[in-house]
VOGU-3710 file (C-alpha; in Angstrom, 3 decimals, decimal comma):
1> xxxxxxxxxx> 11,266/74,885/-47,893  14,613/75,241/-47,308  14,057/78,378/-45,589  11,597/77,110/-43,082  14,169/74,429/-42,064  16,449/77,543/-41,427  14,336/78,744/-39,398  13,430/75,884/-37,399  16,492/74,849/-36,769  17,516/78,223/-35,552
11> xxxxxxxxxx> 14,800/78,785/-33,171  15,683/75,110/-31,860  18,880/76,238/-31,595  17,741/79,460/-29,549  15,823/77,670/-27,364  17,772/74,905/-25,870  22,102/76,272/-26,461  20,459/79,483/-24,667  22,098/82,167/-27,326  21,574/85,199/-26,462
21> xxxxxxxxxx> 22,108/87,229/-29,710  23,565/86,167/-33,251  27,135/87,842/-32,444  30,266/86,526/-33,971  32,388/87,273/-31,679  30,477/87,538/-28,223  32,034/88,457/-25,593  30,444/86,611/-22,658  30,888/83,596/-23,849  33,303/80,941/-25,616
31> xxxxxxxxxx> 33,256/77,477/-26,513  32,646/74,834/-24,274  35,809/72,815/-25,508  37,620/76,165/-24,417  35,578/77,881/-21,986  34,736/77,607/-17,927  38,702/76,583/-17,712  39,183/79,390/-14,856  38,001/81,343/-12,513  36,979/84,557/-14,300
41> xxxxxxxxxx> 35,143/82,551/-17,190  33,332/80,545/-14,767  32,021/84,503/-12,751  31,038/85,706/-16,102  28,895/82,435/-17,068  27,287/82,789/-13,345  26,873/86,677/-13,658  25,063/86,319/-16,605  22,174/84,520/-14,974  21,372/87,241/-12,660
51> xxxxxxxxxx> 20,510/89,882/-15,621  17,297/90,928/-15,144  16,420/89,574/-18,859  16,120/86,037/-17,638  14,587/86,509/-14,685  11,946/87,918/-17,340  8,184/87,450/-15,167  9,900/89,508/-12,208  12,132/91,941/-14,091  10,880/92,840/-17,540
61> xxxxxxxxxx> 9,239/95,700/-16,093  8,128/97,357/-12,924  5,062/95,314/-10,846  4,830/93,030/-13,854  2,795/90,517/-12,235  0,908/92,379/-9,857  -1,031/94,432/-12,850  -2,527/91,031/-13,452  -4,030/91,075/-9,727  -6,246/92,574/-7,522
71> xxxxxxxxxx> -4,020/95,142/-6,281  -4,029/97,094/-9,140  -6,048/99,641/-10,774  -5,306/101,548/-14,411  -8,172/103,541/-15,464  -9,886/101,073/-18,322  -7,154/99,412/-18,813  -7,797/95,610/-19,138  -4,376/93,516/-19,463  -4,728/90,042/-21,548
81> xxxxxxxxxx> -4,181/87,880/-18,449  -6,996/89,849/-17,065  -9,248/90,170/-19,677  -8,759/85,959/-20,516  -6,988/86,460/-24,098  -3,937/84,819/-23,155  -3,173/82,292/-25,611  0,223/80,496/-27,672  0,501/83,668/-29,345  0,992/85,868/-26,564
91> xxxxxxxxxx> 4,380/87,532/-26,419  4,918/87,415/-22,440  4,327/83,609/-22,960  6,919/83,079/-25,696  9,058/85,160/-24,033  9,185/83,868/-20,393  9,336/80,290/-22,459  12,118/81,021/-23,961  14,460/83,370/-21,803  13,773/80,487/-18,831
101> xxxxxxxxxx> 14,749/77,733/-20,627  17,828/80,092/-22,120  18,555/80,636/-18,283  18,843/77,105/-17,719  21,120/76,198/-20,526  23,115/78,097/-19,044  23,053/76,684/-16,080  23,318/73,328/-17,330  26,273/73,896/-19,004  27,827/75,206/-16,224
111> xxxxxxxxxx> 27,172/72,118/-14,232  28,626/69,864/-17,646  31,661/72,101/-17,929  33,053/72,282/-14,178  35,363/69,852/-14,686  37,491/72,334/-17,474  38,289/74,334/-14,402  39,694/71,361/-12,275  43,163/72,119/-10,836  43,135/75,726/-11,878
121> xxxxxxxxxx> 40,900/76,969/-9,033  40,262/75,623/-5,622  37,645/72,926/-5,107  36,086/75,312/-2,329  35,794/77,514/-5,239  34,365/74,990/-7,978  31,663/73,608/-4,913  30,644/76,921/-4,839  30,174/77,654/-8,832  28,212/74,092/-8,849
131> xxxxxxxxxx> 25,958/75,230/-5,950  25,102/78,710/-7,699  24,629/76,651/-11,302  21,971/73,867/-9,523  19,946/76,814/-7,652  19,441/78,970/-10,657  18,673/75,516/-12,416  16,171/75,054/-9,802  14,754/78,058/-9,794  13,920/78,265/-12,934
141> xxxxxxxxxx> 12,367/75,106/-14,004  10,357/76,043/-10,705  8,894/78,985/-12,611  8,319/76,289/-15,878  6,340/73,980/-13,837  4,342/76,844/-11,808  3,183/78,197/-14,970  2,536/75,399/-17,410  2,916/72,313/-15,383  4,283/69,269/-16,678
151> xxxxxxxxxx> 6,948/70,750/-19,575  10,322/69,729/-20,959  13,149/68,411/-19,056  16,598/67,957/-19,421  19,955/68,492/-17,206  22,111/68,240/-20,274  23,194/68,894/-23,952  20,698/68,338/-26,342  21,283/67,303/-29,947  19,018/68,848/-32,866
161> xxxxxxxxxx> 17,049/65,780/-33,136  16,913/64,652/-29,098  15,549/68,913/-29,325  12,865/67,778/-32,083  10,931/64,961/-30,363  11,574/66,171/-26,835  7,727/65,708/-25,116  6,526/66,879/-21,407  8,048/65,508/-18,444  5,000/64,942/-15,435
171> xxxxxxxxxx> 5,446/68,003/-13,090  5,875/65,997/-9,759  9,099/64,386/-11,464  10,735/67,799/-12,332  9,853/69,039/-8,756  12,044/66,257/-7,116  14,559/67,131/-9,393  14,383/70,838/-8,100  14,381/70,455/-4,664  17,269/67,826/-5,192
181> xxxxxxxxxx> 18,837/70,695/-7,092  18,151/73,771/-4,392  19,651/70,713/-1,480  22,743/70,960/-3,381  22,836/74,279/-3,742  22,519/75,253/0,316  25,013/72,318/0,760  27,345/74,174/-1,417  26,655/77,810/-1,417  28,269/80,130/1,540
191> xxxxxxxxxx> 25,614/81,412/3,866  27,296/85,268/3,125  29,892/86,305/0,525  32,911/88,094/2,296  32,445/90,912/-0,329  29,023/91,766/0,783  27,472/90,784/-3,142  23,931/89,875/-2,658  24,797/86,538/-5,019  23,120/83,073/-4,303
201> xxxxxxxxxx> 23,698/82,018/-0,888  22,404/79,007/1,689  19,786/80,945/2,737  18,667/81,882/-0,677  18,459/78,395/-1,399  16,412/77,222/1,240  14,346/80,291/0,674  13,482/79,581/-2,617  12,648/75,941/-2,132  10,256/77,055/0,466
211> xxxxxxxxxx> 8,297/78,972/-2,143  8,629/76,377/-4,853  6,857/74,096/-2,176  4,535/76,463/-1,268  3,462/77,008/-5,253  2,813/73,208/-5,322  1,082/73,521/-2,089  3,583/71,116/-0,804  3,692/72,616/2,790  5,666/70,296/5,022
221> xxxxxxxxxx> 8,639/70,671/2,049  7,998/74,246/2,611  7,987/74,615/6,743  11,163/72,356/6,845  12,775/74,417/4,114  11,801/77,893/5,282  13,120/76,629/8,891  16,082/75,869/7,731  16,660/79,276/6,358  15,119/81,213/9,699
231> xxxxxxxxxx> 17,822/78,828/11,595  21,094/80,414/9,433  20,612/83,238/11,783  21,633/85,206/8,820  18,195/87,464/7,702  16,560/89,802/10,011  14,021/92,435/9,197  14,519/95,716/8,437  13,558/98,094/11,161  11,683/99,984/9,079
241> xxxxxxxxxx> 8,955/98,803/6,493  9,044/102,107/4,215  12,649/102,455/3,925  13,457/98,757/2,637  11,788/99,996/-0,839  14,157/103,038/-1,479  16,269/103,179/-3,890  19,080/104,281/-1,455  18,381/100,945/0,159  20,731/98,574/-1,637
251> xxxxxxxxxx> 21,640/96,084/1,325  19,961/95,182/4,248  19,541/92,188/6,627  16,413/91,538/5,162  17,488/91,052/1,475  18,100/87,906/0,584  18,089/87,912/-3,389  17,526/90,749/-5,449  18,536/91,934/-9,058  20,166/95,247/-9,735
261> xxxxxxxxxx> 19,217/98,245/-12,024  21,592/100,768/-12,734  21,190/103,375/-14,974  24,932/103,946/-14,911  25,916/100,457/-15,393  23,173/98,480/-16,788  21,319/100,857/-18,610  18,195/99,715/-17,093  16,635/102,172/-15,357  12,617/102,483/-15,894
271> xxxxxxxxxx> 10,197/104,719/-16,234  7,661/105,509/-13,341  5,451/108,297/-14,735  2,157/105,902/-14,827  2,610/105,356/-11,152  3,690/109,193/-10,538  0,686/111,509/-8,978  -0,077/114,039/-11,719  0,789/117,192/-9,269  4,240/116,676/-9,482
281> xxxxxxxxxx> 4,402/115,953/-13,273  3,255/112,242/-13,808  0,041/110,244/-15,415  -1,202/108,655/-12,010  -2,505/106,190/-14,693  -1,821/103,023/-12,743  -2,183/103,215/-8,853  -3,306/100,617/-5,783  -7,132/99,022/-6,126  -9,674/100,057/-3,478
291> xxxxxxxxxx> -9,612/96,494/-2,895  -5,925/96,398/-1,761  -6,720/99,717/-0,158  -9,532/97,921/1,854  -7,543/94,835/2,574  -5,697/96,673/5,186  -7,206/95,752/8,492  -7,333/97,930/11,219  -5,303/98,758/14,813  -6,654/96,245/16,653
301> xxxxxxxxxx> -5,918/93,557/13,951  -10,056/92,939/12,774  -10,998/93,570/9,147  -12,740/96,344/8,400  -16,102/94,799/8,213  -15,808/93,503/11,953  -13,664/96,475/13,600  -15,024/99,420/15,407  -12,275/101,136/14,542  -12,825/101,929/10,513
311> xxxxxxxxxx> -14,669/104,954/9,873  -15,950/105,178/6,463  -15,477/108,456/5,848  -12,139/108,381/7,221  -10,792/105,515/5,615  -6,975/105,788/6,791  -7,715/106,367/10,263  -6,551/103,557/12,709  -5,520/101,625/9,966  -2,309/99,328/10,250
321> xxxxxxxxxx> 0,729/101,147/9,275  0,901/99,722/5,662  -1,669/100,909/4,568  -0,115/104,507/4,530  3,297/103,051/3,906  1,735/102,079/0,411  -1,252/104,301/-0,091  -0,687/108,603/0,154  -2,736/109,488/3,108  -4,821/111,601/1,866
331> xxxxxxxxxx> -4,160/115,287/3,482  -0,504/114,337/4,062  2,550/115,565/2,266  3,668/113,841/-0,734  6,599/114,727/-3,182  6,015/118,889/-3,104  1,706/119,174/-2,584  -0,727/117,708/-0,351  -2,266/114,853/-1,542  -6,260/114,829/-1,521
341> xxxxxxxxxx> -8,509/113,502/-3,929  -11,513/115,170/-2,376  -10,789/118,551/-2,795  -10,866/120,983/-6,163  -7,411/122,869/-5,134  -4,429/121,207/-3,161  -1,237/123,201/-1,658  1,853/123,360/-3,873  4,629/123,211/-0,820  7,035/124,592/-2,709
351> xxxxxxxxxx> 5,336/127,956/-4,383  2,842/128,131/-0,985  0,427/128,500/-3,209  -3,080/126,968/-3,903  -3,259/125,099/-7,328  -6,196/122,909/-8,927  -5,855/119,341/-7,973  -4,783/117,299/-10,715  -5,024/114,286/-8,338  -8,637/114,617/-7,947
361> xxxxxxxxxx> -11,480/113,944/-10,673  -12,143/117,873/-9,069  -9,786/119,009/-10,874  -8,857/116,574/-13,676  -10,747/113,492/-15,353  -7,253/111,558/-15,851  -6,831/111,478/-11,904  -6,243/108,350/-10,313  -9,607/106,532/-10,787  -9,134/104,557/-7,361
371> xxxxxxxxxx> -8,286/107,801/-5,201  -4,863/106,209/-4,580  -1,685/106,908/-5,037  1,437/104,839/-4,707  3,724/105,246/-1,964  5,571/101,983/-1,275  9,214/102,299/-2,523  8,387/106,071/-3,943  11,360/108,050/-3,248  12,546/112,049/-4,364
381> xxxxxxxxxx> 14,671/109,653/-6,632  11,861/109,546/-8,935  11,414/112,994/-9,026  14,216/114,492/-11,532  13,238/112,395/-14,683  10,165/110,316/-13,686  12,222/106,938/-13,577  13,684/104,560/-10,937  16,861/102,044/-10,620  15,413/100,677/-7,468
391> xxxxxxxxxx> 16,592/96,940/-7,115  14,050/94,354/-7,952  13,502/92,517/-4,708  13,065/88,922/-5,619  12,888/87,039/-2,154  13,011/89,111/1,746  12,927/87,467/4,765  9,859/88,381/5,364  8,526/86,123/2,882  10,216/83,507/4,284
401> xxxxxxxxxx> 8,497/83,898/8,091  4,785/84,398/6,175  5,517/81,187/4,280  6,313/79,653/7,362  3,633/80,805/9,362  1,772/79,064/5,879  2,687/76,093/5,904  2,152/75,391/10,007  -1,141/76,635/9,316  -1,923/74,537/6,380
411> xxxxxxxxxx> -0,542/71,563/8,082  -2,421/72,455/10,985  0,443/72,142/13,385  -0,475/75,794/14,894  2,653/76,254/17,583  4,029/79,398/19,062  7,242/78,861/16,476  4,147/79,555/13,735  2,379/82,327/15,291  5,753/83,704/16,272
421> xxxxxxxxxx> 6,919/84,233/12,952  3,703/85,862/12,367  3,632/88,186/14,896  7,610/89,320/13,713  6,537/90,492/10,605  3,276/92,324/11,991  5,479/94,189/14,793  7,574/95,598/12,451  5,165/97,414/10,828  4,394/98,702/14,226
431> xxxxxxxxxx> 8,180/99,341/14,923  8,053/97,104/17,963  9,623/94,400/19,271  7,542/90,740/18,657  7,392/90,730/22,683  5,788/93,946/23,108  2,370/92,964/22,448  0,586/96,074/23,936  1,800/98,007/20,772  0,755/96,080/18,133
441> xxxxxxxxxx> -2,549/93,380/17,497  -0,040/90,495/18,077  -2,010/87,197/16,712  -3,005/84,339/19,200  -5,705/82,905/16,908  -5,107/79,081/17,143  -8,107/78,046/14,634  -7,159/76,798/11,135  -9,738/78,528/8,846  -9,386/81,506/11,247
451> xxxxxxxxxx> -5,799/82,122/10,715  -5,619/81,348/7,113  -7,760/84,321/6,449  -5,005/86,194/8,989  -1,978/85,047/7,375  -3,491/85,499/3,726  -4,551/89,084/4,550  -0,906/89,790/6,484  0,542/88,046/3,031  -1,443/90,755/0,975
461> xxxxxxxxxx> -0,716/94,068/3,143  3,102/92,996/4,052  3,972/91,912/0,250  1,780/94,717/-1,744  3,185/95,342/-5,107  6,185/93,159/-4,968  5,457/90,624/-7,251  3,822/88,035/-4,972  -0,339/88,672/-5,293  -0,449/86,673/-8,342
471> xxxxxxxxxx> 1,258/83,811/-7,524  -1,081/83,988/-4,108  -4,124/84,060/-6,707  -3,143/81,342/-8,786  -1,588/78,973/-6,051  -4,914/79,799/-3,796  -7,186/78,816/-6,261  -8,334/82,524/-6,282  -9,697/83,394/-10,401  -12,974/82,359/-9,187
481> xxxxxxxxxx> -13,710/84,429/-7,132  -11,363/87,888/-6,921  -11,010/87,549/-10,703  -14,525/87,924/-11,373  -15,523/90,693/-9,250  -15,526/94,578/-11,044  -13,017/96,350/-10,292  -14,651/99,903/-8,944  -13,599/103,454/-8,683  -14,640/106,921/-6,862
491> xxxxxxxxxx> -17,324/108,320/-9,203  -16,056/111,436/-11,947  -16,681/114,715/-11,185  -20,357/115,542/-10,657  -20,976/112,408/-8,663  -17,632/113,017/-6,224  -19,026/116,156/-5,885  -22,830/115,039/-5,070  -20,839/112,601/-2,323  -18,959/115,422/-0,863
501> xxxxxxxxxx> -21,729/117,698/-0,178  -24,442/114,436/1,125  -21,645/113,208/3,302  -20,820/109,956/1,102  -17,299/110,732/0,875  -14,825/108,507/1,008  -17,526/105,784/1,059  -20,934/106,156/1,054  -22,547/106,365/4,781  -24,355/103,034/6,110
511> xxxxxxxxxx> -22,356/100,651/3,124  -20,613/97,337/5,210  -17,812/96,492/2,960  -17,529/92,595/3,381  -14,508/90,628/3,530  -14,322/87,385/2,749  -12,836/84,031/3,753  -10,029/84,848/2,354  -9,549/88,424/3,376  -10,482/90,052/0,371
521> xxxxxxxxxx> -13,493/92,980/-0,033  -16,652/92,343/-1,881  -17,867/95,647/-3,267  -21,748/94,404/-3,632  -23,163/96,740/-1,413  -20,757/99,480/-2,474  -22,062/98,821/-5,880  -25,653/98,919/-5,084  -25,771/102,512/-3,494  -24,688/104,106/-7,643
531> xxxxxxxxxx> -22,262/106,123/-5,723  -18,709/104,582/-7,228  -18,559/103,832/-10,672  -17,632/100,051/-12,033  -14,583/100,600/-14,218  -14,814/97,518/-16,012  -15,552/93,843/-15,235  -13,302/91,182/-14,628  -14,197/87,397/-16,033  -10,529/85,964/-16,000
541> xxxxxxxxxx> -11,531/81,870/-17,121  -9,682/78,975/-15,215  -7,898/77,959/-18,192  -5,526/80,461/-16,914  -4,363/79,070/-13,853  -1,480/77,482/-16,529  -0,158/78,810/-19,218  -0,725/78,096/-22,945  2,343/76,218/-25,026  3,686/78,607/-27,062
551> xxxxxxxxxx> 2,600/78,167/-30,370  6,116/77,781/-32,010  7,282/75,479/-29,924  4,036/73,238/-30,351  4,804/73,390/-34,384  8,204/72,363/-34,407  7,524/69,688/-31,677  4,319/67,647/-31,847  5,549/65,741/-28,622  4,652/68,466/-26,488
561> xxxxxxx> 0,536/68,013/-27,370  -1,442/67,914/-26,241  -2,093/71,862/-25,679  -2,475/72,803/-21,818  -6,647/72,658/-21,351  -9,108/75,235/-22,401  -6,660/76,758/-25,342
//
């Protein structure tokens, strides 16, 4: 008995003083009686709520939400979002539980301590330590209430007993409190740093309210606070799509919060052999879904299913510049051989010689089973050791505009500033100007249930792989129907070979590939022909669209049943 009190009281402990690790002498952190008295205390507190470790559903590994979405295809693999075993058990819920409610310890106890520091900085400086403390406050009880809804709340110190009959605080409530939090925060916060460190700023404040609204499908929050962040003047885009995702590209214009790796100073670098082609060395396990692949519309801004322009057996061919920028082309050169999946034997650039095509079921059963292979933020960097220190990109600007565009829409106050926005992030990819309309399929569509399919397809091709199809899926309502349909593959060896020599390849002649109301493909008639093979099925249950309690916390605290639904 008295060792299950010890270990109660620890994990209480854990979970709302936000220790890290049971070190006696830790060097990131002091009392509170003795701490946050200057300056350099007060950076180190701050700093240490930009590791990647707490900002665990976007950082604990690379594309960690988007191999729960559409977007993503790994062989057989079913993850247990996908495959609807998530429950209290689950070790990405107890973890993002727990390192988000560390996170805002933290930040609470900034906000409690400020006062230490009185008369030994500047108040400029101290405004500026609050405003970073309330928008990491806010932006993580954003990610609490996005993912299980109405959960704990507190802006304070918590005593062992105040920690044991804590219950749920109603969602709506918490979400003032954020928004109040991410006000004080741009109030604060400098719109730039003179140093040129990507830390919190205005504009990352406003930012990130805009997409807390958004989640809760609170649009006029959202337009107002995504306006107010297009207004700073501060963010443009990056003139060019497939250089923002380099490694080399630290800074840019576009950037407006990101988290560093560095395998030099962080010791964080990660592995990228599942999303390497197997030519030059890697697994090509996980790679882009032929329903992101189909997603894409064409040149002239239609979806595939209404465009002239797609040719089936040409699939990349007048096909908005994305789709390339995140899908190998096939026949185009791609880190040393040409990249083809319909062909037995590929050239190896560097030898000049033919070699069998490991990127093709031709040539190896372990190719990817899609056909795709991953070329948005895939650098030579990769190349030397199969791993990456690429930042992780947690809000761009371009967000911002397609939220923007969003929330107009959804309000139905369709204006030029709307459609403008739009059309900014669409030119880029077409490395034009917003003006010069004759080079790129500038949207005039004025319609509501027109242009949400628009901006929810430009959402999908513009944010690919970043982290932001998920939350699209669960804010949109979305498991029903994308989250039931098979995911579906080019056929293994024998039947890509019986397409090849009928014609069927890449898709099988006479199929209409239809895309829905909300811009995604429905494979039926793909399916029907026996020409692609279903990988598995997909039956993800609504229970999902929150999270399960984590089962610890539910046995040390009865106040926080009942259980979310459906678990």
């Amino acid at each position: 008995m008295k060792k299950l009190i010890l270990s109660t009281l620890v994990a209480v402990l854990f979970f709302f003083t936000g220790c890290q690790d049971l070190d006696l002498n830790p060097l990131a952190e002091g009392s509170t009686e003795n701490w946050y008295s200057n300056e350099a205390e007060l950076r180190m507190s701050l700093d240490d709520l930009y590791r990647g470790a707490l900002w665990y559903w976007e950082c604990n590994r690379l594309f960690p939400t988007d191999r729960y979405s559409d977007d993503w295809s790994q062989r057989e693999y079913v993850y247990d979002w996908i495959a609807g075993t998530y429950n209290g058990e689950t070790s990405y819920v107890q973890t993002m539980w727990l390192n988000t409610y560390k996170a805002i310890a933290r930040a609470n106890t900034i906000l409690i301590s400020l006062d230490h520091a009185k008369g030994n900085i500047s108040d400029d400086l101290i405004r500026q330590f609050e405003g970073e403390a309330h928008f990491f406050r806010a932006v993580f009880y954003s990610y609490l209430i996005f993912l299980w809804g109405d959960v704990p709340f507190y802006t304070g110190y918590l005593s062992i007993d105040e920690a044991f009959t804590m219950g749920r605080t109603d969602k709506n409530v918490i979400l003032q409190t954020i928004y109040d939090d991410f006000d004080k925060a741009a109030e604060y916060l400098p719109k730039s740093y003179s140093s040129g460190l990507l830390r919190a700023t205005k504009g990352a404040a406003y930012a990130f309210k805009a997409r807390t609204a958004t989640w809760m499908l609170d649009y006029a929050t959202a337009a107002t606070a995504a306006k107010s962040c297009m207004d700073l003047n501060a963010y443009s885009l990056h003139p060019d799509f497939g250089d923002l995702f380099l490694t080399k590209t630290r800074k840019s214009d576009e950037l407006i919060f990101t988290i560093p790796r560095s395998k030099d100073l962080l010791d964080n670098s990660e592995s990228v052999n599942s999303m390497y082609p197997r030519n030059p060395g890697g697994t090509a396990t996980a790679q882009p879904s032929l329903e992101l692949f189909c997603a894409f519309p064409c040149t002239d801004g239609l979806p595939i299913d209404e465009s002239p322009l797609f040719s089936l057996q040409e699939p990349f061919k007048n096909r908005d510049p994305r789709c390339a920028y995140t899908c190998v082309e096939f026949g185009s050169a791609f880190l040393g051989f040409i990249y083809n999946p319909g062909v037995a034997t590929v050239m190896n650039l560097t030898t000049n010689k033919s070699v069998t095509n490991q990127d093709s079921q031709l040539g190896s059963q372990y190719a990817a089973y899609s056909g795709m292979a991953l070329k948005k933020g895939v650098d030579e960097e990769w190349t030397d050791d199969k791993a990456t220190e690429k930042s992780s990109i947690i809000m761009r600007y371009a967000d911002v505009l397609l939220m923007y565009a969003e929330a107009k829409m959804e309000l139905n106050e369709i204006d030029a500033s709307a459609l403008n926005a739009l059309n900014q992030v669409r030119a880029r990819a077409y490395k034009c100007q917003v003006a010069e309309t004759a080079k790129y399929p500038a949207v005039s569509e004025t319609n509501q249930v027109k242009l949400r399919k628009i901006i929810r397809t430009e959402r999908r091709c513009e944010l690919a792989w970043e982290n932001r199809r998920w939350f699209d899926i669960i804010r949109w309502r979305l498991i029903e129907t994308v989250m039931q349909r098979p995911l579906y593959g080019l056929p293994a060896a024998a039947g890509l070979r019986a397409n090849i020599a009928s014609g069927d390849y890449f898709f099988p002649k006479g199929i209409k590939i239809t895309i829905d109301e909300n811009g995604c493909p429905d494979f039926t008639t793909l399916a029907a022909t026996g020409k692609f093979r279903q990988i598995f099925e997909r039956s993800v249950p609504v229970r999902q669209y929150l999270w399960p309690i984590p089962s610890k916390e539910l046995a040390i605290n009865k106040n926080l049943l009942p259980q979310n639904p459906g678990y």
